[in-house]
N, CA and C of each residue as an Amber inpcrd file, in Angstrom:
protein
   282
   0.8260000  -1.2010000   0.0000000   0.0000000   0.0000000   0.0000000
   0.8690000   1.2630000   0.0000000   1.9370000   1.1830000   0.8390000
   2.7910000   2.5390000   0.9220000   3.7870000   2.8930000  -0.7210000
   4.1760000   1.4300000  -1.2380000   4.7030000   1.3550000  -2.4290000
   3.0460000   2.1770000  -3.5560000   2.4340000   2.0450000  -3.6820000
   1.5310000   2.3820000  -4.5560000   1.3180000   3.6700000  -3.8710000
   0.8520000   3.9680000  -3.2280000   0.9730000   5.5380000  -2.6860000
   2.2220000   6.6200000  -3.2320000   3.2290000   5.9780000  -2.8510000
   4.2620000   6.4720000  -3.0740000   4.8350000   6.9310000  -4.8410000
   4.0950000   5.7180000  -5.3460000   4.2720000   5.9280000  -7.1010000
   3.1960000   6.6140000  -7.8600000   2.2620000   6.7960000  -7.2720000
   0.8770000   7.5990000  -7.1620000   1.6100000   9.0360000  -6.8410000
   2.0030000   9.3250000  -5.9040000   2.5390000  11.0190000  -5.9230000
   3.1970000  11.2240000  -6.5380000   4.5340000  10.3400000  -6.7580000
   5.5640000  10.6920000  -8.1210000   4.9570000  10.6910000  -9.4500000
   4.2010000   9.8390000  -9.6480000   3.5760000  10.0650000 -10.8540000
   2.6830000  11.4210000 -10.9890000   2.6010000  11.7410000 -10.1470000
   1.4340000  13.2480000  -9.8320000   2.3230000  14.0790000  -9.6620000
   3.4610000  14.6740000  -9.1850000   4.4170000  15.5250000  -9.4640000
   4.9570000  15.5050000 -10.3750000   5.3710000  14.3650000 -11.2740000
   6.2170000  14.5580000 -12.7360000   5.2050000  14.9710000 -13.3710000
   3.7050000  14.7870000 -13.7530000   2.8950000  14.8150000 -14.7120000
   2.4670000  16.3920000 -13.9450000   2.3090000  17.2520000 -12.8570000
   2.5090000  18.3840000 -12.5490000   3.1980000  19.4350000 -13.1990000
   4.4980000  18.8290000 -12.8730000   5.9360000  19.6900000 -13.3090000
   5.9180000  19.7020000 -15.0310000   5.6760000  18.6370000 -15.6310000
   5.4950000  18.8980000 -17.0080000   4.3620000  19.6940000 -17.3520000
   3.3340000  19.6790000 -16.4300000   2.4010000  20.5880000 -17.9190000
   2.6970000  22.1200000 -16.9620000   3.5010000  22.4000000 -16.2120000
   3.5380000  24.0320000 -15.6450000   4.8550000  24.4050000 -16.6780000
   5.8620000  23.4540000 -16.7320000   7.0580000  23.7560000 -17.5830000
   6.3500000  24.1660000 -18.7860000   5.4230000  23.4400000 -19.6290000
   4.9050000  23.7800000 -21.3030000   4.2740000  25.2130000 -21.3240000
   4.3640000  25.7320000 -20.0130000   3.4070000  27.0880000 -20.0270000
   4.2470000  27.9950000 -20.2120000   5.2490000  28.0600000 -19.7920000
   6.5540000  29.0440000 -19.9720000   5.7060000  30.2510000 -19.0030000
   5.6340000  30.4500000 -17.7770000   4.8350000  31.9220000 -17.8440000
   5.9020000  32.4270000 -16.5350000   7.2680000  31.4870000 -16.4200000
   8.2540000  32.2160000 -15.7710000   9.1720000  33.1390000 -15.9720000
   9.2690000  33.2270000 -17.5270000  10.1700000  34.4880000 -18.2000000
  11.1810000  34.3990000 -18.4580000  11.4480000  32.5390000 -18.1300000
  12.9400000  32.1790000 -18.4170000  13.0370000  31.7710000 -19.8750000
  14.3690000  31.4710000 -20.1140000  14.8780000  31.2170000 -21.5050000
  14.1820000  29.9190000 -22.3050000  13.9780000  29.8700000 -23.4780000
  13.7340000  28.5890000 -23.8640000  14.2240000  27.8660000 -25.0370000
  14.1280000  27.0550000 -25.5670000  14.7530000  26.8670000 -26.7000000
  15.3460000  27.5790000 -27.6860000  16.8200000  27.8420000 -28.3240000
  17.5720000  28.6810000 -29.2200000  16.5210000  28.3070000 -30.4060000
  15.7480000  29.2470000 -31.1230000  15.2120000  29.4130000 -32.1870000
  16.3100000  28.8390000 -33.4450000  16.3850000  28.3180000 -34.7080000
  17.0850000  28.4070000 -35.8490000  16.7900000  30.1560000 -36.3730000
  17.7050000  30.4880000 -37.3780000  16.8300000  31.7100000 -38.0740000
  15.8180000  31.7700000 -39.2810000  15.5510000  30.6870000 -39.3260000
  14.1470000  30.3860000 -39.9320000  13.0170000  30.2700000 -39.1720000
  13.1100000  29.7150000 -38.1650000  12.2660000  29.6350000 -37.4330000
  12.0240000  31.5510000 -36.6690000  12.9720000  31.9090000 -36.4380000
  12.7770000  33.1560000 -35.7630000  12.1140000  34.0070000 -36.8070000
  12.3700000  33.8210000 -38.2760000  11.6220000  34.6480000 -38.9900000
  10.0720000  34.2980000 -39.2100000  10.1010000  33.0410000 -39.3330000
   8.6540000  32.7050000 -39.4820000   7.6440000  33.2730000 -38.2110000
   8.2400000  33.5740000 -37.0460000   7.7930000  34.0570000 -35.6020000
   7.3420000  35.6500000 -36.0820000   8.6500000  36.1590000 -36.2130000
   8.2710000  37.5010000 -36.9500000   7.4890000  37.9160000 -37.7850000
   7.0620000  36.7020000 -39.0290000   6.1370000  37.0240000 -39.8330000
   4.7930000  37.2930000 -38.9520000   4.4660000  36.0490000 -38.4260000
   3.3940000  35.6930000 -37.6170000   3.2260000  36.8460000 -36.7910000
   3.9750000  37.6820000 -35.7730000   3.7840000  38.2290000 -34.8860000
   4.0210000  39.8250000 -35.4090000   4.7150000  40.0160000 -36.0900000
   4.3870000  41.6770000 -36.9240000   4.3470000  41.3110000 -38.5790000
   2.9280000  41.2280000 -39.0170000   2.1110000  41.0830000 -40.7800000
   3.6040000  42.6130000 -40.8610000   3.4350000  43.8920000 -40.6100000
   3.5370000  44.9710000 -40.8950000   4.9900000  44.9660000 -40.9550000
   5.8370000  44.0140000 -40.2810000   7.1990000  43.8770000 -40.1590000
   7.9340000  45.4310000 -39.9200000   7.0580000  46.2450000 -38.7680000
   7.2990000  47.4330000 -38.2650000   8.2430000  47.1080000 -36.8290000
   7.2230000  46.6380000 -35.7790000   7.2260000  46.3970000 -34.4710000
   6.4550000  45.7150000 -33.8130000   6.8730000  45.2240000 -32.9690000
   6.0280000  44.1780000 -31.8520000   5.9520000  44.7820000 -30.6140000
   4.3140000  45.4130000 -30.7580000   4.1750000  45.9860000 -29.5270000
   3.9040000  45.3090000 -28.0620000   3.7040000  45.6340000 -27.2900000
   3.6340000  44.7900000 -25.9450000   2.2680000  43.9540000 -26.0350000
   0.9110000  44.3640000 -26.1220000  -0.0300000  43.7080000 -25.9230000
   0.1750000  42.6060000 -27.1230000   0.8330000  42.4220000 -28.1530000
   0.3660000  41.4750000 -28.9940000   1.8350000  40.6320000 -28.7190000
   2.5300000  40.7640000 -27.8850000   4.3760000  39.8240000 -27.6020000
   3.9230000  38.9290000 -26.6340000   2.8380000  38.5860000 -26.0910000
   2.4640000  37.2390000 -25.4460000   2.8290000  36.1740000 -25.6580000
   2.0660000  35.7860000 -26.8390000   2.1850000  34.4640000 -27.5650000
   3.7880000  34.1630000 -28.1310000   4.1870000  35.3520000 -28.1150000
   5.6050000  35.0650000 -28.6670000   7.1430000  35.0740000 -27.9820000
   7.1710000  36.4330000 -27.1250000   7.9270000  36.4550000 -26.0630000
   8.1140000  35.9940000 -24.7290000   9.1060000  35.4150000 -24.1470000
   9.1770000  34.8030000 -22.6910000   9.1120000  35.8120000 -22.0730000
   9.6360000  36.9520000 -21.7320000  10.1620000  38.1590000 -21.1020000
  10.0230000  39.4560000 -21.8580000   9.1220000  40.2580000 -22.0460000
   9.1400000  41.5620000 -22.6630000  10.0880000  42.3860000 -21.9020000
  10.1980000  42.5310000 -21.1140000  11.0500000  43.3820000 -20.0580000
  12.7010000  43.4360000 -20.9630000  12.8580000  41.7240000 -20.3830000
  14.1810000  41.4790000 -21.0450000  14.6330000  41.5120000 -23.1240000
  13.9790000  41.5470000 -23.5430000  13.4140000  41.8110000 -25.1730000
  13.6330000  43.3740000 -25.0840000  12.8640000  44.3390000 -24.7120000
  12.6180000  45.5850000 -25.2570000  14.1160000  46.2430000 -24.8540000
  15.2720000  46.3330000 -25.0520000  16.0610000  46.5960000 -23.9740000
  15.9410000  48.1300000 -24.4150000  15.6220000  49.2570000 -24.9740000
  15.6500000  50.5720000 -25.0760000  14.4780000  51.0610000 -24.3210000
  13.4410000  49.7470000 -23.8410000  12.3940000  50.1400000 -23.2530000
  11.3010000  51.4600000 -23.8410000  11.1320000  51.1360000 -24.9410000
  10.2620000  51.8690000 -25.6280000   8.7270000  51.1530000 -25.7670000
   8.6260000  49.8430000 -25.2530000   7.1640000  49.7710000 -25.4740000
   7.3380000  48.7900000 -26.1690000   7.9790000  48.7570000 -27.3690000
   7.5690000  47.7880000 -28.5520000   8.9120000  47.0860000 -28.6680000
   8.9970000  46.2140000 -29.5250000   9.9760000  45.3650000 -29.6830000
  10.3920000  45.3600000 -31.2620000  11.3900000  45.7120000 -31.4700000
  11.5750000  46.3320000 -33.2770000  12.5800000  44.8600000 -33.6140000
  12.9540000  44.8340000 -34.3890000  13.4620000  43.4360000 -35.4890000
  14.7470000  43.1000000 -35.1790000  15.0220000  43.9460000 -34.5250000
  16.8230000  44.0250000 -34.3820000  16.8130000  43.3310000 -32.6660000
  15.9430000  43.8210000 -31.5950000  15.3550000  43.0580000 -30.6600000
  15.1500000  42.0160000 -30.4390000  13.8970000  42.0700000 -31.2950000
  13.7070000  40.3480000 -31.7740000  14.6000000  39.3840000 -32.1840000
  15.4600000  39.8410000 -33.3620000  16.5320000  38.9730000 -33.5880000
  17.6890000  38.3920000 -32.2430000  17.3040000  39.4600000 -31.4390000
  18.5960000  39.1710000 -30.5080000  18.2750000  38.4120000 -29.6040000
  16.9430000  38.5280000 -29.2750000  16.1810000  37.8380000 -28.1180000
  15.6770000  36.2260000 -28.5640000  15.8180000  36.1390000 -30.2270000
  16.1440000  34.6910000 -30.4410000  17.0770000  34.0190000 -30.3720000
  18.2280000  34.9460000 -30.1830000  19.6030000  34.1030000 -29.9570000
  19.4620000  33.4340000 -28.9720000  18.6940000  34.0510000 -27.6130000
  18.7820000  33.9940000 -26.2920000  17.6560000  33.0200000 -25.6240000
  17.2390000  32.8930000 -26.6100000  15.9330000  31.4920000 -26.2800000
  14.6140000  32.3880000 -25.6470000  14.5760000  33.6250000 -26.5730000
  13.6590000  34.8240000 -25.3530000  12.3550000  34.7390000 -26.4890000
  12.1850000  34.1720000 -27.6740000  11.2580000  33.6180000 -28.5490000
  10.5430000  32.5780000 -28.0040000   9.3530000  32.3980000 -28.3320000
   8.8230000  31.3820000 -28.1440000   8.0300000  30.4840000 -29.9810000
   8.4870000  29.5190000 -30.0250000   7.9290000  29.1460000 -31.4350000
   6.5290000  28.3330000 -31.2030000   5.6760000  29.2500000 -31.5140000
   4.2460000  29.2000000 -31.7320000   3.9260000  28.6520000 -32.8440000
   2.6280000  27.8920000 -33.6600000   1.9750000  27.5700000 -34.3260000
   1.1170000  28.0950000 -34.4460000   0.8270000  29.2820000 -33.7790000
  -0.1920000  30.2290000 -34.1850000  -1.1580000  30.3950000 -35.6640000
């Protein structure tokens, strides 16, 4: 009984810890993008290929804070590019 208990919580903490990890909503780094992949992000996330303003960098950014570094609000291409080096992209299927 204590053996089945015991594999019952581990199994309930690993299957925990995995679906809070898939959420990313800690702001840490995540996978190094390719630069195909980082562009296809960019397409997706600025049509206008202007800027990525804050309300629409959800789905895409781990960390806006850490992304905007001139702190202007938006996130311009040169940003973006850098913040894919840094695993600060997130690759969506949006």
């Amino acid at each position: 009984m204590i053996r089945l208990t015991t594999v019952t919580s581990l199994a309930l903490l690993l299957t925990t810890g995995y679906a809070l990890a898939g959420q990313m909503t800690s702001g840490r780094p995540s996978a190094v993008l390719t630069p195909e992949q980082c562009q296809e992000v960019w397409s997706k996330a600025v049509p206008t290929g202007d800027a990525l303003a804050k309300k629409d960098a959800v789905p895409y950014i781990v960390n806006f804070k850490l992304v905007d570094t001139d702190h202007n609000g938006q996130i311009s291409k040169s940003e973006f590019d850098f913040a894919c080096t840094k695993g600060l992209v997130k690759y969506t299927k949006h």
